[in-house]
C-alpha positions, 0 to 999 in steps of 0.5 A, a space after each residue: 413526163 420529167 422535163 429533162 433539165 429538172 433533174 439538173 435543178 434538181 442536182 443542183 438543189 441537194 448539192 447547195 444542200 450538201 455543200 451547206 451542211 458539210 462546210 458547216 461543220 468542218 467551219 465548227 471545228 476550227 472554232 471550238 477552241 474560241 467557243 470554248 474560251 468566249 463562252 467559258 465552256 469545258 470539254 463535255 459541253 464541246 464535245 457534245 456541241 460537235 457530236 450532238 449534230 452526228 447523232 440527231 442526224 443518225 438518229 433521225 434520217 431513217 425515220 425522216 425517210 420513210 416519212 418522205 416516202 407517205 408525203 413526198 419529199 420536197 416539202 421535207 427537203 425544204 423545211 430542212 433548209 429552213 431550219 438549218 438556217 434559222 438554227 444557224 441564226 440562233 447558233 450565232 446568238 448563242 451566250 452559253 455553251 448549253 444554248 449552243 448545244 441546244 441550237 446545233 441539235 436543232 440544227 442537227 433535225 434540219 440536216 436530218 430533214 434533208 440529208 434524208 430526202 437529198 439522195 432519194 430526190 436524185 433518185 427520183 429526178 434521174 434514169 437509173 443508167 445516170 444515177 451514178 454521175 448524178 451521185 458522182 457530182 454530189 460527192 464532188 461537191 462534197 469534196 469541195 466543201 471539205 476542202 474548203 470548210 478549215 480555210 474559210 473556217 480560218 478566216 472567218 474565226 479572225 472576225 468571232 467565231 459567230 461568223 461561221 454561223 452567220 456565213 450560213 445565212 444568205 447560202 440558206 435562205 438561196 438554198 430554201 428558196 431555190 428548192 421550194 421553187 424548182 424541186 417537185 414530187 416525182 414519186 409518191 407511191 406511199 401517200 397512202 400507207 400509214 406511218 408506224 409511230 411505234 416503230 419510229 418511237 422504239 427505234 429512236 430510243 434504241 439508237 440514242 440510248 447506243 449513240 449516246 453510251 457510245 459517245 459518253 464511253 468514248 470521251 468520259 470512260 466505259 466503266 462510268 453507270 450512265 454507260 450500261 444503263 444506256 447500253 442496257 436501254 438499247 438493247 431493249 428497245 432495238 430487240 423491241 424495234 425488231 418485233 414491232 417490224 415484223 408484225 405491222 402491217 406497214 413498217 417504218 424500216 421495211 425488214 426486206 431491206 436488210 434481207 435482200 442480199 444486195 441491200 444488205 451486203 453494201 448497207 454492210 459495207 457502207 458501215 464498215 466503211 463509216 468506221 474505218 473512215 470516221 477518224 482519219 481527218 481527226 487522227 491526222 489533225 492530232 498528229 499535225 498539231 501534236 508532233 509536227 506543231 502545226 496550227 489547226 487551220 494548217 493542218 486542215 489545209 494539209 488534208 486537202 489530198 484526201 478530198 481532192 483525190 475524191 473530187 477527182 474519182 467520185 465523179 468518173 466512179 459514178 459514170 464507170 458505176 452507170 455502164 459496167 455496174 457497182 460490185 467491183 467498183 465499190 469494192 476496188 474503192 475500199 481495198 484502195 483505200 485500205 493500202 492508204 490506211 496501211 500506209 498510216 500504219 507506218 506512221 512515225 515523227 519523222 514521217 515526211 507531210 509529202 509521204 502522208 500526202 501520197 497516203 491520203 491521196 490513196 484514201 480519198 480516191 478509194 473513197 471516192 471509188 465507193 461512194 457513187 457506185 455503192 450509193 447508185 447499187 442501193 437507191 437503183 435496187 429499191 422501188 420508188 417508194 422505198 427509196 426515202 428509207 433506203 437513202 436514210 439507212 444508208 446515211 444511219 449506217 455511214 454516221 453510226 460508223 463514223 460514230 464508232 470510228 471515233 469512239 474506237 480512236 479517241 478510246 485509243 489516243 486517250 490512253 495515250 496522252 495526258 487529259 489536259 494534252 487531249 483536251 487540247 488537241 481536241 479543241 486545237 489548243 495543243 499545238 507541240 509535244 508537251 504534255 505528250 509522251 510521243 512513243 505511245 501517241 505515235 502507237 496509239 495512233 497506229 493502233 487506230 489506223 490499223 483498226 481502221 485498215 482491218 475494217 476497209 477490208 472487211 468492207 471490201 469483203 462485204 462489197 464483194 459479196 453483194 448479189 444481183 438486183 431484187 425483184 420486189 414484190 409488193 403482194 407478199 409482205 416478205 420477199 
């Protein structure tokens, strides 16, 4: 019997975990432009120094999950805190870009390891009536680390871009050494079933070669060979992925999870969502520093409203989701947050910072009215020993769509401006309109958040649609 404060360790645990990750990144972004000058690098090798990190992650995180339902999840969780933290280490030491870039996909492996597991030990530590306000809390924690990453990002770049990794060193070694002590193995009901090497083996290649074409199309041009040779490997290896699945005995990625209704339908929703959210903060830092010349540590302050208003509603969306259920909950959440992003639509260069406040306020409640109950719906419609795949579809499909977002947007904004402008807004360089035709940026980024708006409502189509729970039968290997 689970004593009735582990599931607060463990909360406890997965949010030092999250808080870590996402500080850490949003810290990275206001370092590139002093990356980029002390290590001499140019836009390709930062460009994959920030996104390296998103792919490894996607890639990674389903398969890391369903290995955490065969050997338990605590000790994945926890090797994951300890490589994010020594990675970190190797990341301050780094003299090239190339080291760097090595350093932060291996940092990218630890993330993987324990974003897989986070959710699914909640899962595990909670009764399914409180799921909900457990996942409410760590979205709330979340906030707090988007909130507060540019700010200490800022302040920690005046003593060398160096610190932003140093700073993960003592919050990691805790991190490592709170989980290795408090978190335990509620539920292994996989130990037994065998790992599917194949599929794993055939599904990374499929989704590195896509993420990989997606993201060198998007910052380097779609027209360029490496892309459709990339494109072509994909679709290969994903329709090979697809028949290993269905033929296996035990599957890396159980088929039933994309065929249940309810699974299928907020995994959906979830991705739609990734799109139409991925670009916003990077879209509106572009604006801040090239129309309203405002420096990056600013204009990432400025985007406070957004996660704020989530801090706030993601965690009574968790507790609203616990007691009258998820459907329309998550799907309120998108619609609202699809006005804020009509909102943008109307952005121009005389658009008031209070006025874009108010829209981002919209965008971050509505996030944090999707997030809990659309999570809490997936994780409490999934056996115990599905729930580590589960968990990791869901965080493949929010970072795919992140990956697209900003694939879609840079395409977009890179027609717009000139490349010595674009490399500058991209790095933080650019602050001002030089170098700017201002009427096509201003369309450029309508056009983006136009896109985004069409796809939180698709989302919300999709959300709505979801049906009830499965009942999961494992005598049949389909449902």
């Amino acid at each position: 019997m689970k004593k009735d404060n582990y599931k607060w360790m463990a909360l406890s645990s997965t949010s030092l975990g999250a808080l870590l990750s996402v500080m850490s990144g949003s810290t990275l972004i206001i370092a590139l432009p002093n990356i980029m000058k002390e290590l001499k690098v140019g836009m390709g090798i930062i460009t994959w120094i920030l996104m390296g990190y998103m792919l490894v992650l996607t890639i990674l995180v389903p398969s890391v999950g369903r290995l955490a339902d065969i050997i338990g999840r605590k000790k994945l969780y926890v090797a994951g805190f300890a490589v994010f933290t020594f990675s970190s280490l190797l990341c301050a030491l780094s003299n090239s870009g190339m080291q760097l870039l090595i350093y932060r996909l291996i940092q990218g492996v630890g993330g993987a390891l324990m974003v897989a597991n986070s959710t699914a030990i909640v899962a595990d530590a909670f009764p399914k009536k409180e799921l909900g306000k457990a996942l409410g809390i760590n979205a709330m924690i979340i906030s707090v680390a988007s909130v507060f990453g540019p700010i200490i990002g800022g302040l920690l770049v005046s003593f060398g871009w160096r610190s932003i990794f140093y700073i993960n060193l003592p919050i990691g070694i805790i991190g490592t050494l709170w989980a290795a002590i408090q978190l335990k193995d509620i539920n292994i009901s996989g130990q037994h079933q065998s790992f599917d090497i194949m599929g794993t083996l055939v599904f990374s290649v499929g989704m590195t070669a896509l993420l990989s074409a997606i993201t060198w199309g998007s910052f380097n041009g779609w027209m360029h060979a490496q892309v459709f040779v990339l494109l072509i490997i994909a679709v290969i290896a994903i329709t090979a992925f697809v028949k290993v699945e269905n033929t296996v005995e035990v599957p890396m990625l159980d088929m039933r999870l994309l065929k249940t209704k309810i699974l299928a339908f907020a995994f959906a929703s979830t991705f739609f969502n990734g799109i139409a959210r991925g670009a916003v903060t990077i879209l509106l830092v572009f604006y801040f520093q090239g129309i309203k010349s405002i420096d990056p540590i600013m204009a990432g302050i400025l985007l406070a409203p957004m996660a704020i208003a989530m801090f706030i509603v993601s965690p009574i969306s968790g507790i609203l989701s616990d007691k009258y259920g998820s459907r329309i909950l998550s799907s309120l959440g998108l619609m609202i947050s699809a006005l804020g992003l009509f909102g943008l639509m109307r952005i121009n260069s005389n658009t008031t910072t209070i006025e874009l406040i108010v829209w981002m306020a919209i965008i971050g409640a509505g996030s944090g009215l999707f997030f809990s109950p659309n999570t809490s719906s997936i994780m409490g419609s999934v056996p115990a020993d599905k729930r580590g795949i589960a968990a990791g579809v869901r965080t493949m499909a929010t970072n795919a769509g992140n990956v697209l977002s900003i694939a879609i947007s840079m395409a977009i904004i890179m027609s717009t401006v000139s490349p010595a402008a674009m490399q500058g807004l991209f790095v933080g360089t650019q602050v001002g309109g030089k170098g700017i035709e201002i009427a096509k940026f201003i369309g450029g980024l309508r056009a983006a958040f136009a896109i985004s708006f069409g796809f939180s409502i698709l989302a919300a189509v999709l959300s709505y649609l979801r049906g009830p729970e499965p009942k999961w039968d494992e005598s049949t290997k389909k449902k």
